[in-house]
C-alpha positions, 0 to 999 in steps of 0.5 A: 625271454627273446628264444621264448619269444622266438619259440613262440613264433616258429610254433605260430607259424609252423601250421602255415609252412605245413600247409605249402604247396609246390609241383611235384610231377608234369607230364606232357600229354600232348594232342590236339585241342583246348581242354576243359574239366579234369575229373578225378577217379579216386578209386583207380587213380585215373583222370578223365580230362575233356579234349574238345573232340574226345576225353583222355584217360590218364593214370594218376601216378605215371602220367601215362595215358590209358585210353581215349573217349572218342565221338565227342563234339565239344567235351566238357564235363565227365560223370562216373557211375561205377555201379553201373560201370558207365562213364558219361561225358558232355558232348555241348556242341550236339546238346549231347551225353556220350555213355561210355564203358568204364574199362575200356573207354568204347562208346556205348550210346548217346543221350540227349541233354539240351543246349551248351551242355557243359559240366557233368556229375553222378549222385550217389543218393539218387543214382543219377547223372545231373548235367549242367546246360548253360545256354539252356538254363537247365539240367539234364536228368539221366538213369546211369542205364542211359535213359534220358529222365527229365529236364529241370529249368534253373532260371541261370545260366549253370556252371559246375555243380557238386552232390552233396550225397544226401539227396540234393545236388547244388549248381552255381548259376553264373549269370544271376549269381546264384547258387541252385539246391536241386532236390534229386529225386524228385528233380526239382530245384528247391532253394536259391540264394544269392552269392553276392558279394561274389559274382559270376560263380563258376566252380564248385567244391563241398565240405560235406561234414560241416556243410559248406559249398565253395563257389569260386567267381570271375570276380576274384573271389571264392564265396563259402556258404552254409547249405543247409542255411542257404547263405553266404557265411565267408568270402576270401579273395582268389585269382583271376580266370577261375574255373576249377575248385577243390575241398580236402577235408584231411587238409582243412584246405580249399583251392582254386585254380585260376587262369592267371596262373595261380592255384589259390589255397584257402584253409579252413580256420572254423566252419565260417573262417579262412584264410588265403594260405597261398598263390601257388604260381602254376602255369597261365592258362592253368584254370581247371583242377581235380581233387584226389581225395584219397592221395590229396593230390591236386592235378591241374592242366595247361599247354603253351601258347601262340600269339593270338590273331586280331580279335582272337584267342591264343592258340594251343601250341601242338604238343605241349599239353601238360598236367601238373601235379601239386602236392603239399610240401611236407608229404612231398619231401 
């Protein structure tokens, strides 16, 4: 009876061993300059990573980088159109978009968009490219030809925000804690609800097959909610610092990154269950993610750093940039 007890338990606990995760990879990038959203190119297995004045370009498999987006004044998001082969990248500090060639990263035109303009995505359904523009409380509309289209006023302060491929695009708003559904076509914001018990939700992920928006908040949690009901249906605790958010739909897994060095991964038990798998330690600093859906792979970015002057941030110690790559235990053995 005590083996067929212990059976039992191993077999338990089985699913929660497949689910670990561990490093696998790191690379030094190098370079100038603090960072911001690390954007996935699952087609190519590239990364685009926003670099203050530019974004790198970084093959997924070798960590070799594969090119620069220059002429950028405070990167933030990237956007990809892969129909129309443009890339677009967030330049906040001159209330622009940069539209650049998708093969060989050179500039092609600058957009205007509004104040902070921050994150970036595409919308397939609409093939449309939404920015996120914080200080503004409003998004930016653009054709992936480069022509400005419109503005939406969002009543928030935006954070990250996801397609989920059917028309509507969400946005979590940070200083309201709300989350936004925008309605692509007709670029209007149609519904918002409320994140609560979760505050300041900054990134964002969707499971588009059960309908679930991940809201990751400075609050220490992860808010999961029902878009299609347009409520908060489960919260989880998370890390500290987040800002970047993934779903792995083969896994059932959820992550955030947080800047108290910690990936949070959350998986999902039924459409409005969860639990925290793990805190896998990363790196302190290591708040933003992209998701590979095609390898599963999670690739975070970090550097080290200086002491911090009187009343100012830690600096980036030069050349010591460095991406990460996460992989669950099992595939990588």
């Amino acid at each position: 009876m005590r083996n067929i007890a212990l059976a039992l338990t191993l077999a338990a606990a089985a699913p929660l061993f497949a689910q670990s995760y561990r490093i696998t990879h790191t690379y030094t990038l190098g370079g100038d300059g603090r960072w911001d959203y690390v954007v996935p190119d699952p087609a190519n297995h590239r990364l685009f990573i926003a670099r203050q004045t530019r974004v790198m370009v970084v093959d997924e498999d070798s960590g070799k980088l594969l090119g620069e987006v220059t002429g950028i004044q405070g990167a933030h998001g990237t956007a990809l159109a892969p129909a129309s082969g443009h890339g677009f990248a967030t330049s906040g500090n001159d209330q622009s978009v940069v539209m650049f060639d998708l093969k060989t990263f050179k500039t092609l035109g600058r957009i205007p968009a509004a104040e902070d303009a921050d994150a970036i995505i595409y919308d397939s359904a609409s093939n449309r490219v939404f920015t996120f523009n914080g200080d503004a409380h409003s998004s930016t509309v653009i054709d992936p030809a480069g022509k400005l289209i419109t503005n939406i006023p969002l009543g928030g302060k935006p954070e990250y925000g996801a397609s989920a491929g059917d028309g509507k695009v969400y946005a979590n708003l940070t200083d309201t804690s709300e989350v936004v559904e925008i309605d692509a076509k007709t670029a209007t914001v149609v519904r918002r609800w409320s994140t609560a018990p979760c505050r300041q939700p900054v990134s964002m992920a969707l499971d588009t097959a059960h309908h679930r928006l991940f809201s990751g908040c400075r609050s220490g949690l992860m808010a999961i909610s029902d878009y299609q009901a347009g409520k908060v249906v489960a919260t989880v605790p998370i890390g500290k610092g987040v800002d970047g958010a993934g779903f792995d739909a083969a896994s059932g897994n959820a992550f955030a990154s947080n800047a108290d060095g910690t990936l949070t991964v959350i998986h999902q038990d039924t459409q409005d269950q969860y639990h925290v798998v793990e805190n896998l330690p990363t790196a302190q600093g290591a708040r933003n993610m992209g998701l590979d859906p095609t390898n599963h792979r999670v690739f975070l970015v970090s550097a080290k750093f200086g002491p911090p002057p009187a009343g100012g941030r830690a600096p980036v110690l030069p050349g010591t940039f460095t991406l990460m790559v996460v992989e669950r235990a099992a595939a990588a053995r």
